[in-house]
ROSE-4610 file (N, C-alpha, C; in Angstrom, 1 decimal, always signed):
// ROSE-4610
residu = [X/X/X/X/X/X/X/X/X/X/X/X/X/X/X/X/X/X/X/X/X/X/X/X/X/X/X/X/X/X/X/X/X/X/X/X/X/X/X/X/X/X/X/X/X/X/X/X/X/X/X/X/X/X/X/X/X/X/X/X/X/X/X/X/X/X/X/X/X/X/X/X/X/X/X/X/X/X/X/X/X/X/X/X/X/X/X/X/X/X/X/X/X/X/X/X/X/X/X/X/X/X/X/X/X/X/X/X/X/X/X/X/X/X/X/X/X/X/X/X/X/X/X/X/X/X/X/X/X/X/X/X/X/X/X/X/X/X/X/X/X/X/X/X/X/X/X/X/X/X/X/X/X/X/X/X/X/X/X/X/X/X/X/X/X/X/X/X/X/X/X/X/X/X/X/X/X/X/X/X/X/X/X/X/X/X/X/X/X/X/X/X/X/X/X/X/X/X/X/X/X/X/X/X/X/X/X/X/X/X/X/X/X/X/X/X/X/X/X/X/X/X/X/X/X/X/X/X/X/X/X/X/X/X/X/X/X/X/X/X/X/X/X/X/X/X/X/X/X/X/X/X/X/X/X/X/X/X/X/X/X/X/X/X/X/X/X/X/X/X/X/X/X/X/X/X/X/X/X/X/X/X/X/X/X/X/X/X/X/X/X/X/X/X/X/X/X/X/X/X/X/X/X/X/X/X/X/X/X/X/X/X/X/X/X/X/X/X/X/X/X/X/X/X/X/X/X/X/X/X/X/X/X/X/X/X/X/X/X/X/X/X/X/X/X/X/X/X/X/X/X/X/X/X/X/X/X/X/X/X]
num = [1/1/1/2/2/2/3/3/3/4/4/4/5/5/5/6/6/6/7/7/7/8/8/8/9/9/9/10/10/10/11/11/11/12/12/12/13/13/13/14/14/14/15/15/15/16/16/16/17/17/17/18/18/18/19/19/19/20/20/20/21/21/21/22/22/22/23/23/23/24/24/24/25/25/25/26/26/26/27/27/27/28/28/28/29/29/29/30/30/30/31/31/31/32/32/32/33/33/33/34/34/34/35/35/35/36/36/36/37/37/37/38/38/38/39/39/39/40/40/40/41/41/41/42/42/42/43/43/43/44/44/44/45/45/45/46/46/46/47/47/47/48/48/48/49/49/49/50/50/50/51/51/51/52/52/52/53/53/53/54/54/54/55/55/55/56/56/56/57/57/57/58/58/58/59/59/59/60/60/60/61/61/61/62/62/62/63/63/63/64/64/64/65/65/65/66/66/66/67/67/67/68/68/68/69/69/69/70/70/70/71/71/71/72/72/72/73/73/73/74/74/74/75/75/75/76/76/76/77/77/77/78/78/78/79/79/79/80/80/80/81/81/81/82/82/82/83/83/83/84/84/84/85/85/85/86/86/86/87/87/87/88/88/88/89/89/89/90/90/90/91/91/91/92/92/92/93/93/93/94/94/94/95/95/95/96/96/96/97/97/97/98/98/98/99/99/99/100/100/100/101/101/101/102/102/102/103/103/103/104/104/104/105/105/105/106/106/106/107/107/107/108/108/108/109/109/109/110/110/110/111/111/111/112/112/112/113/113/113/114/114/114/115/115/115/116/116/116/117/117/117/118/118/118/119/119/119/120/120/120]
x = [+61.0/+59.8/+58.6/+59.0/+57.8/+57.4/+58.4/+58.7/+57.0/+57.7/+56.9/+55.3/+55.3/+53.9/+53.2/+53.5/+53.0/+52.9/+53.6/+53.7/+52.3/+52.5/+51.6/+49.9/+50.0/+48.5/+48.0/+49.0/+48.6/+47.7/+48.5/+48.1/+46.6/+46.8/+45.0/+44.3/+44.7/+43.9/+42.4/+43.6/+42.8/+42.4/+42.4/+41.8/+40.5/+41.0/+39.7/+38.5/+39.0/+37.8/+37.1/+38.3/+37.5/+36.4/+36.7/+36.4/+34.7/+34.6/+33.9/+32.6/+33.3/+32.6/+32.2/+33.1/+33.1/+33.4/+32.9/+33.0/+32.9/+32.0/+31.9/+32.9/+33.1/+34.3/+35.1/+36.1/+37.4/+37.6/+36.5/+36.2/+36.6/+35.6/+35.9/+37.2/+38.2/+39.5/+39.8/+39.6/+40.4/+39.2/+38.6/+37.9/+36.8/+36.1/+35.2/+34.2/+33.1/+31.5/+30.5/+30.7/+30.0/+29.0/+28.2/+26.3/+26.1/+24.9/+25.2/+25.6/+26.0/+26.4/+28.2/+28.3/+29.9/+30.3/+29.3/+29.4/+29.1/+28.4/+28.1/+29.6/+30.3/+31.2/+32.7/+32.3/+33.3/+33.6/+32.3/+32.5/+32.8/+32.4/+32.7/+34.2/+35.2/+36.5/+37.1/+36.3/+36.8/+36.7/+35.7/+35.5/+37.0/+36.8/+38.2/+39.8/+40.0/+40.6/+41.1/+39.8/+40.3/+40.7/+40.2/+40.5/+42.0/+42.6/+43.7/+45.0/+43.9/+44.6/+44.5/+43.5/+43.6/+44.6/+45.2/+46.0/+47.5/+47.8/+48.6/+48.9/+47.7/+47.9/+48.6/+47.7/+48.6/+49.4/+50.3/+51.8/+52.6/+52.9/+53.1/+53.8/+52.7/+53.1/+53.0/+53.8/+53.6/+55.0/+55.9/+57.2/+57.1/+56.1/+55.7/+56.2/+57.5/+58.1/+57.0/+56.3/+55.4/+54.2/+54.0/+52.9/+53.5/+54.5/+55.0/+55.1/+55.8/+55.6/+54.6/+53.5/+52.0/+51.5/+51.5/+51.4/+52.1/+53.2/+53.9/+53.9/+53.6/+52.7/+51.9/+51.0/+49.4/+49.7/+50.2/+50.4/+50.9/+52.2/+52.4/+51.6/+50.7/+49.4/+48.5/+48.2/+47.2/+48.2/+48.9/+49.5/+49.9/+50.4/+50.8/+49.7/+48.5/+47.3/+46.7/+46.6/+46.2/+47.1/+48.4/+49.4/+48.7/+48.5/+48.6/+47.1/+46.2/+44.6/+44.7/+45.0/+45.3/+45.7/+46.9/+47.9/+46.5/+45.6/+44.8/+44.1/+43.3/+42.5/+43.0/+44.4/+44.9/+44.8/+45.2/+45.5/+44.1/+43.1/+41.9/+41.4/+41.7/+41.3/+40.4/+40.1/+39.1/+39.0/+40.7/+40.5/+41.6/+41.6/+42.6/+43.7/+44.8/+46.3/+46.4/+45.3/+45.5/+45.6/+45.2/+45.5/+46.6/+47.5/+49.3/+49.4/+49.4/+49.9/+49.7/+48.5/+47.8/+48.7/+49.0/+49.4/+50.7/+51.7/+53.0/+53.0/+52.3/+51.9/+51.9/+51.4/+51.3/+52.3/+52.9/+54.5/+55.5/+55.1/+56.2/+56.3/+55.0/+54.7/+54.9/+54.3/+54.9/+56.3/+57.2/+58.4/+59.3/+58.4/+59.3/+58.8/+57.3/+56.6/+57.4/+57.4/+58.6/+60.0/+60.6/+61.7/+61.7/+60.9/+60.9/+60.5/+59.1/+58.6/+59.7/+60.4/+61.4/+63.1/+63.2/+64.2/+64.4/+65.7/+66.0/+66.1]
y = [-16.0/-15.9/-16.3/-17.2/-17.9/-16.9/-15.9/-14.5/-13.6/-13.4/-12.9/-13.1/-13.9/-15.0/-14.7/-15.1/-15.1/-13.8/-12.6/-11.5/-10.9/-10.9/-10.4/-11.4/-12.5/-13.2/-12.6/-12.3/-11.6/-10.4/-10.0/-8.0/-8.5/-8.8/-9.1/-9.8/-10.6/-11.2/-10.5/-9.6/-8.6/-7.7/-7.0/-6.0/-6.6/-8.4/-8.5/-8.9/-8.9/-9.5/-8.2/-7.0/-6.0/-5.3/-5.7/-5.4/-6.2/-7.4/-8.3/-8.2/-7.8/-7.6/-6.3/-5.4/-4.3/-3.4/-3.0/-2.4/-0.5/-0.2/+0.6/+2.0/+0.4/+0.8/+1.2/+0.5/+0.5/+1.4/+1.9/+3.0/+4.3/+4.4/+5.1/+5.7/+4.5/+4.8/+5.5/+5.7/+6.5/+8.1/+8.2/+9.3/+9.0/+7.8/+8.0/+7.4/+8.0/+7.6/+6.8/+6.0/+4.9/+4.8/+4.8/+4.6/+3.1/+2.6/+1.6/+0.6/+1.7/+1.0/+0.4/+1.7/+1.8/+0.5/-0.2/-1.2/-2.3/-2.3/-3.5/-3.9/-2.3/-2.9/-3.2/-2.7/-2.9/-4.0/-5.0/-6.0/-7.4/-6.6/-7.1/-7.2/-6.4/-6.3/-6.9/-7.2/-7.8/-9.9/-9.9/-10.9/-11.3/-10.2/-10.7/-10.6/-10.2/-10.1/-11.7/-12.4/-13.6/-15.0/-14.3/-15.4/-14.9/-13.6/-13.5/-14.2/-14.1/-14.6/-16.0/-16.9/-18.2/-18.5/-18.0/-18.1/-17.5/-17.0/-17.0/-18.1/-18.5/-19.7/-20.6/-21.3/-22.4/-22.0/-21.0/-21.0/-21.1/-20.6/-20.6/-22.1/-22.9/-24.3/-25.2/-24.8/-25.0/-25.1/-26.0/-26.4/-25.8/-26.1/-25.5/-24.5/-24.6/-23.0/-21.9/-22.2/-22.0/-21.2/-21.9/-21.1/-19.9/-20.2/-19.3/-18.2/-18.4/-17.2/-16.6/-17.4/-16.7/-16.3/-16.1/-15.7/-14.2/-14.4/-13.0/-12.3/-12.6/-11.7/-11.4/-11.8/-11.6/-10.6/-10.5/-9.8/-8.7/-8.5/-7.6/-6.5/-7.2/-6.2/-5.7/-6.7/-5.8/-5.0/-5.3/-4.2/-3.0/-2.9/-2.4/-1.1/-1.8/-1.1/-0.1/-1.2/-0.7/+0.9/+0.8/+2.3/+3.5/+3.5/+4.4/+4.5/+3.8/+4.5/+4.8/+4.3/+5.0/+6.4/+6.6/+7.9/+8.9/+8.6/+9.1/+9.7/+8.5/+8.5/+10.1/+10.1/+11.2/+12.2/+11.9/+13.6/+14.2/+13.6/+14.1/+14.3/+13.7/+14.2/+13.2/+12.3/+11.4/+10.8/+10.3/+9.8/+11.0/+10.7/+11.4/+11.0/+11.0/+11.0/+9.3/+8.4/+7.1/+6.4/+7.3/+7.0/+7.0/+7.2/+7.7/+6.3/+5.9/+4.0/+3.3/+3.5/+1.9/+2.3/+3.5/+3.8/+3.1/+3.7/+3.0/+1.8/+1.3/-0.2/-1.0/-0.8/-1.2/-0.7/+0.1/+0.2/-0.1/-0.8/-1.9/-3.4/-3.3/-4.8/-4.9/-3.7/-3.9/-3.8/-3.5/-3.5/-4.7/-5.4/-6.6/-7.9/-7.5/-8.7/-8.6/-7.1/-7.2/-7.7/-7.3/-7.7/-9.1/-10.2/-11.9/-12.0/-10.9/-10.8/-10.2/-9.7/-9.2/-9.5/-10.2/-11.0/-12.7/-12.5/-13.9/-14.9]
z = [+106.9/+106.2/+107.1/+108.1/+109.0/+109.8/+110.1/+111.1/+110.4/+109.1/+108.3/+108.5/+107.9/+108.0/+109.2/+110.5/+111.8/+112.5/+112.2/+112.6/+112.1/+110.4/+109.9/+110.0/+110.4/+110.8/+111.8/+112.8/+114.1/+114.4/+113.2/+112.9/+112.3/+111.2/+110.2/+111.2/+112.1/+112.6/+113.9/+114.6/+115.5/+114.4/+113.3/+112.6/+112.0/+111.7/+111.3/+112.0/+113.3/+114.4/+115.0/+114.6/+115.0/+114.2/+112.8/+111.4/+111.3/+111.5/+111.9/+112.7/+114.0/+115.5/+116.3/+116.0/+116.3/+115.6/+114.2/+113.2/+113.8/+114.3/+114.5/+115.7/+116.2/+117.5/+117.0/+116.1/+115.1/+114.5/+114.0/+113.0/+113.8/+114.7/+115.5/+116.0/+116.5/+116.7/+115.9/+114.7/+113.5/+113.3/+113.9/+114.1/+112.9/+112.4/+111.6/+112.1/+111.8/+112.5/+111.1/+111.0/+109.5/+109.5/+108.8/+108.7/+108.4/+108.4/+108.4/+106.8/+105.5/+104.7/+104.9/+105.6/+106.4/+107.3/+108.1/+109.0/+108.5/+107.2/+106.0/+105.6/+104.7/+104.1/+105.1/+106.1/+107.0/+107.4/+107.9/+108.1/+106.4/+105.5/+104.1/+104.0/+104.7/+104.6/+105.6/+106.5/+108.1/+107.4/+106.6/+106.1/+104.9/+104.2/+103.9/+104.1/+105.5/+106.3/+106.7/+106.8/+107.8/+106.3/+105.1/+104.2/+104.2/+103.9/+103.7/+105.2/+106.4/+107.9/+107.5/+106.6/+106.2/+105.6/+104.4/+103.4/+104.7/+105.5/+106.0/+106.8/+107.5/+108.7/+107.5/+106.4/+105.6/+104.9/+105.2/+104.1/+105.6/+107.1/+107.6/+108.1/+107.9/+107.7/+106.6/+105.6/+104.4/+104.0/+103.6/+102.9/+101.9/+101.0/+99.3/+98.9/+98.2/+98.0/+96.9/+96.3/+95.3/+96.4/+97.4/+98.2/+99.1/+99.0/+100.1/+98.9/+97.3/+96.5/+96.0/+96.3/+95.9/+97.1/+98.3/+99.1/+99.3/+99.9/+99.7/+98.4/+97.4/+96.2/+96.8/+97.0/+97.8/+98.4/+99.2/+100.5/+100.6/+99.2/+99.0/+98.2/+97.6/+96.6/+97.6/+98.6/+99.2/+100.3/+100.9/+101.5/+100.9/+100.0/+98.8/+98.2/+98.2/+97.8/+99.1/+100.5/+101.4/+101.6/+101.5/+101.7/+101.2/+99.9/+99.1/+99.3/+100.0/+99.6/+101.1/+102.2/+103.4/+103.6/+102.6/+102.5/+101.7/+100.7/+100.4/+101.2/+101.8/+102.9/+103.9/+104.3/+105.4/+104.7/+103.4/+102.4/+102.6/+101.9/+102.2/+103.7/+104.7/+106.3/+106.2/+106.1/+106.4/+107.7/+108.2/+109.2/+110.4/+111.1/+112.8/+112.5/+113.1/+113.2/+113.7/+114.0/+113.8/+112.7/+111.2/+110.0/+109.8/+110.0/+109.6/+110.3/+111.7/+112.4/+111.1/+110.7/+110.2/+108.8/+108.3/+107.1/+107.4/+108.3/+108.6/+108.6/+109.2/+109.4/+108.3/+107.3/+106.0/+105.4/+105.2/+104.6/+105.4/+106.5/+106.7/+106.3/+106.2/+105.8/+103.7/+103.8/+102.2/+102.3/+102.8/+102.2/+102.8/+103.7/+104.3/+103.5/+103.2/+101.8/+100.3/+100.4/+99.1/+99.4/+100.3/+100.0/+100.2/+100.2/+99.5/+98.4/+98.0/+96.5/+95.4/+95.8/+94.1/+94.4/+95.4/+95.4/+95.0/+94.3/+93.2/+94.1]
């Protein structure tokens, strides 16, 4: 689970610094050009990117079997969420064929967060 934890801080961690710092750049990668409401909420999400990188650093080192289950809930919702509005996101063409990584990306993490979340 610590595997878990630190793999996935790693990932949020550069998305949210890019999310953050270089909103526009990022965007870009995925073939979208953002106005500046787009670079507002961008960095609105890069913001909560680093509370969710917070909540990972402390379960990481955290004994608390309780944290570590609210956590990988956590994790799993928003990963969970992020899949399916990504997969949206491609259906409609929003973003380039770097939509499908990030999309994969998140349905790996959802199903490696699930399988701690719905096991006894």
């Amino acid at each position: 689970m610590q595997t878990l934890f630190t793999v996935s801080l790693i990932v949020e961690i550069i998305f949210a610094i890019g999310f953050v710092a270089i909103p526009a750049t990022l965007l870009g990668t995925f073939g979208v050009s953002p106005d500046a409401f787009g670079i507002a909420l961008s960095r609105l999400f890069g913001s909560a990117l680093l509370g969710f990188c917070t909540l990972l650093w402390y379960a990481r080192s955290s004994r608390s079997a309780e944290m570590h289950k609210y956590t990988i809930r956590t994790m799993f919702i928003y990963n969970f969420g992020a899949t399916i509005f990504l997969f949206l996101a491609m259906m409609g063409g929003i973003m380039n064929s770097m939509g499908w990584g990030a999309m994969i990306m998140h349905l790996g993490f959802t199903i490696w967060f699930g399988v701690y979340a719905f096991r006894r």
